[in-house]
C-alpha positions as CSV (number, residue, x, y, z in Angstrom):
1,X,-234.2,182.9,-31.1
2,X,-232.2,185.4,-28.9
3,X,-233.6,188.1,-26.7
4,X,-232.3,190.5,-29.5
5,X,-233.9,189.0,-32.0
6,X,-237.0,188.8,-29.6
7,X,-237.0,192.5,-29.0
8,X,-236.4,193.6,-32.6
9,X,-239.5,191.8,-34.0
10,X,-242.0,193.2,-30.9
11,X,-240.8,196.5,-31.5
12,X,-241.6,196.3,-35.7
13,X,-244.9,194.2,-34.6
14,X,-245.7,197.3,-32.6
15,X,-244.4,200.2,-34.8
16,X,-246.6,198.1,-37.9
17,X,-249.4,198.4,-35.3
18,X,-249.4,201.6,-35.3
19,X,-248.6,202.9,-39.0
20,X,-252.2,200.7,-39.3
21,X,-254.1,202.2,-37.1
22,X,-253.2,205.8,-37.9
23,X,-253.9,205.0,-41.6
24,X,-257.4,203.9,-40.7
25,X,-257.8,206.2,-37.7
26,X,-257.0,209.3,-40.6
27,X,-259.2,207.9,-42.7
28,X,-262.3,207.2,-40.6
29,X,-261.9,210.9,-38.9
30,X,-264.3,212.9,-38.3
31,X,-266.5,209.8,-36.9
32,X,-268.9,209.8,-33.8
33,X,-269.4,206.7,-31.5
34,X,-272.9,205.9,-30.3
35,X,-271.9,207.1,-27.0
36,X,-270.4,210.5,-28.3
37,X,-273.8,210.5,-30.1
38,X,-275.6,209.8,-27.0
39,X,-273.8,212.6,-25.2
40,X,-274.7,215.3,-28.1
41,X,-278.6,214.1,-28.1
42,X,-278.7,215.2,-24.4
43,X,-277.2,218.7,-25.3
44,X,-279.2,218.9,-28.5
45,X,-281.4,216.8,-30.8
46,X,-281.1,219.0,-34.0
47,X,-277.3,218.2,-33.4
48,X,-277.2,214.5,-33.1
49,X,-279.7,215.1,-36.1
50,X,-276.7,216.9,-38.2
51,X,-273.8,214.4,-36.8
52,X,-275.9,211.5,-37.8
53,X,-276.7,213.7,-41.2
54,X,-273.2,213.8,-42.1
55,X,-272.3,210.2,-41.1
56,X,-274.8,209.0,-43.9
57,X,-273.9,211.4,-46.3
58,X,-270.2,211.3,-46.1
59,X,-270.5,207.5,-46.3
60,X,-273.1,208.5,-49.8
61,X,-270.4,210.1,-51.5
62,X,-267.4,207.0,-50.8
63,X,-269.0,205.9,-54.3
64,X,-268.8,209.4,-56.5
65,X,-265.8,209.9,-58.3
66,X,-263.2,212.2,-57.1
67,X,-264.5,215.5,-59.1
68,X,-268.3,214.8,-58.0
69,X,-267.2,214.3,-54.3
70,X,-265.4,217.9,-53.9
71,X,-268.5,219.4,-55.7
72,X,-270.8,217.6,-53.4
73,X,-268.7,218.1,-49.9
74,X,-268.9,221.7,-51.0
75,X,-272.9,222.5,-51.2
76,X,-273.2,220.5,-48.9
77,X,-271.1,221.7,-45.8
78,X,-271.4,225.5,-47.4
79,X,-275.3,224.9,-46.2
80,X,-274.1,224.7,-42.3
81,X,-274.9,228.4,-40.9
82,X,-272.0,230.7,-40.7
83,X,-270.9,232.8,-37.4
84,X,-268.2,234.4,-36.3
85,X,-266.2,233.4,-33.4
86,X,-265.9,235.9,-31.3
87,X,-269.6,235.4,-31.2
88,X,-269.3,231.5,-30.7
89,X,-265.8,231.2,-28.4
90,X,-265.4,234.8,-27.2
91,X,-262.3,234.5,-28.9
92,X,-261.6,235.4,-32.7
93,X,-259.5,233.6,-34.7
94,X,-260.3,230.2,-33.2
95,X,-260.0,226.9,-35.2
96,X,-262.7,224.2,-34.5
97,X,-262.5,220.9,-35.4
98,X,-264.9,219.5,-37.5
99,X,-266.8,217.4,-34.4
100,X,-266.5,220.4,-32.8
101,X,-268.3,222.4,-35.6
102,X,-270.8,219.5,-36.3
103,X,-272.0,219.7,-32.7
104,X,-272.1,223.3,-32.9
105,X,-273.6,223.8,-36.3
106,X,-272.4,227.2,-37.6
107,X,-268.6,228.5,-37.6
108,X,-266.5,231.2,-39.4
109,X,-264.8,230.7,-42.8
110,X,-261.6,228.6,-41.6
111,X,-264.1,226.2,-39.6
112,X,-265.5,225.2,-43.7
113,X,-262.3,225.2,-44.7
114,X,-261.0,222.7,-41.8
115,X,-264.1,220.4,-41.9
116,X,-263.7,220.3,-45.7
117,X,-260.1,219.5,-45.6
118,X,-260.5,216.8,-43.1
119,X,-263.9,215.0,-45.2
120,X,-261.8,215.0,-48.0
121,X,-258.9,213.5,-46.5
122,X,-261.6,210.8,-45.0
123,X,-262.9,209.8,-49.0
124,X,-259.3,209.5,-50.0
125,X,-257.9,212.6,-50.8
126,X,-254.3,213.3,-50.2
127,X,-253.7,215.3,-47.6
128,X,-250.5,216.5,-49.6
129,X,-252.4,217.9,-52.5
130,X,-255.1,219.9,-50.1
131,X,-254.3,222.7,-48.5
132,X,-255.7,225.5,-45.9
133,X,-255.7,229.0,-47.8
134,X,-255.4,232.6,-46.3
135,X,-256.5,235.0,-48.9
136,X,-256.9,238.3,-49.5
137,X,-260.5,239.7,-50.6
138,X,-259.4,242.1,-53.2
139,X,-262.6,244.2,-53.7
140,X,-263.5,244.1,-49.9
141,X,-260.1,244.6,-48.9
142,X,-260.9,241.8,-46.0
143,X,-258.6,238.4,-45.1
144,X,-260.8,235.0,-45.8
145,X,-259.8,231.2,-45.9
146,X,-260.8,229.1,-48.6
147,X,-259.6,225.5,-49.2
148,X,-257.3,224.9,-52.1
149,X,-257.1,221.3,-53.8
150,X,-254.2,221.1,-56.4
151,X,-255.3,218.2,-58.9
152,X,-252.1,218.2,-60.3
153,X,-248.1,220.1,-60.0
154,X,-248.0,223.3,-60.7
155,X,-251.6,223.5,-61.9
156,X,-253.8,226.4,-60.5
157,X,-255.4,225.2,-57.6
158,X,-259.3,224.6,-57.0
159,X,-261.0,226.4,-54.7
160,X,-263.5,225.7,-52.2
161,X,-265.3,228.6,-50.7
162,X,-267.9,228.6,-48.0
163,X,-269.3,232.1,-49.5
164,X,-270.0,229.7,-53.1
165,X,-271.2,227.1,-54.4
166,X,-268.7,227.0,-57.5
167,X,-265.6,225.1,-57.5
168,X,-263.4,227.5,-59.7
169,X,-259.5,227.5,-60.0
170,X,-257.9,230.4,-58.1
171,X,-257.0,231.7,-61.9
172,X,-260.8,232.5,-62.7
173,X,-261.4,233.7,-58.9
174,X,-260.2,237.3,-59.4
175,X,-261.9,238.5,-56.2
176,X,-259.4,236.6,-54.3
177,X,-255.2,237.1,-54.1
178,X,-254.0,234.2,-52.1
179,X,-251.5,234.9,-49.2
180,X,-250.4,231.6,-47.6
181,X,-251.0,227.9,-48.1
182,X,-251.1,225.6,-44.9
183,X,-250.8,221.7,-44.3
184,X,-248.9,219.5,-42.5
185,X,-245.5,219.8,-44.8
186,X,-245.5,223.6,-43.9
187,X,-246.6,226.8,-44.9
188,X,-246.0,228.1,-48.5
189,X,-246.8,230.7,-50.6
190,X,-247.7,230.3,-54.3
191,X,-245.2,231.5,-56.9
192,X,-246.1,233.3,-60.6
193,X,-245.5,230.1,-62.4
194,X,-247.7,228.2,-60.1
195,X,-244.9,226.6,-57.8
196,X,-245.5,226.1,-54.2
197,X,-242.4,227.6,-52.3
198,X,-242.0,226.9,-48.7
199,X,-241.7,230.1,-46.2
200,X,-242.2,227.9,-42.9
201,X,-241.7,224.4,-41.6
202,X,-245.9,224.9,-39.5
203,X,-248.1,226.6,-38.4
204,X,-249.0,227.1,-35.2
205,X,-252.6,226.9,-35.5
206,X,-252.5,224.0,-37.7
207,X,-250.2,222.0,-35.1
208,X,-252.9,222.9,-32.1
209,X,-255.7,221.9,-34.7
210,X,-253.8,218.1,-35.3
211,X,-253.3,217.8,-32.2
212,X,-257.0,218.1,-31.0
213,X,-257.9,216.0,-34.4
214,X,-255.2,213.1,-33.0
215,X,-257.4,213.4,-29.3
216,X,-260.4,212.3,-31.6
217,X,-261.7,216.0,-30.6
């Protein structure tokens, strides 16, 4: 074998290494070691309490199918306590993680979002098909997020709200006018017939978020 040849199967050995271990690091995120666990007990029982909580439950709904699993990851993260971060961070606008908002326990509307988007993508969801949703509250006149989970093309996405406990599509949610749709293809906004056309290539939120998610953060 030559030093070429040598070379050429190390570096697909090692590039097959790593497709592997980000497929099963994105699927196994957001997960707590027994040390990280250890670490929150000191800081707070009620929160190693919630983190071990979620673990179980998470790990519950691996055998529901696919329209019983967004239903339950709904109620159930919805029943986390909301806040607003200015109150939490000192700073508004500021997207947690969901270990971050586990440990913590409370968080404003994109924090659901976020921790919802990133359970899903953990029982097998694709990540293509979900996506985090600025939208405009149209009798409160207010911004919101909500997550939006597109079963299908061109279909009227589902919505997951941490202010209900209904999954509705965005069709039959007429308080709501959606503004942008964010993921890691880009940002989009939704057109008449139910298309998804692209207005940016990121976010800048969304990169700072993946790249704390990548830090197991």
């Amino acid at each position: 074998m030559t030093i070429l040849k040598r070379v050429k199967g190390k570096v697909i050995k090692n590039l097959f290494i790593l497709l592997i271990s980000t497929i099963l690091f994105s699927s196994e995120y957001p997960s707590f070691t027994n040390i990280e666990i250890s670490h929150i007990q000191k800081k707070s029982k009620i929160a190693k309490n919630r983190v071990i909580d979620y673990s179980k439950k998470i790990k519950l709904f691996t055998s529901y199918s696919k329209e019983k699993q967004l239903r339950a990851v709904n109620v159930y993260l919805n029943r986390l306590l909301p806040q607003y971060d200015d109150i939490i961070t000192n700073k508004e606008n500021n997207w947690a993680t969901p270990k971050e908002f586990l440990t913590v326990g409370y968080g404003d509307c994109e924090d659901y979002v976020i921790i919802k988007y990133y359970t899903l993508i953990k029982l097998g969801f694709d990540d293509k098909k979900l996506f985090i949703t600025v939208v405009k509250e149209k009798f409160k006149g207010g911004s919101h997020m909500v997550l939006s989970y597109f079963k299908t093309q061109c279909s009227s996405p589902l919505i997951l709200d941490n202010l209900s406990f209904k999954i509705l599509p965005l069709d039959k949610r007429h308080d709501l006018q959606a503004e942008y749709f964010i993921n890691s293809t880009g940002v989009f906004k939704l057109s008449k017939n139910l298309n998804l056309l692209k207005v940016a290539d990121r976010a800048k939120e969304f990169e700072e978020l993946e790249e704390k998610v990548k830090n197991n953060l």
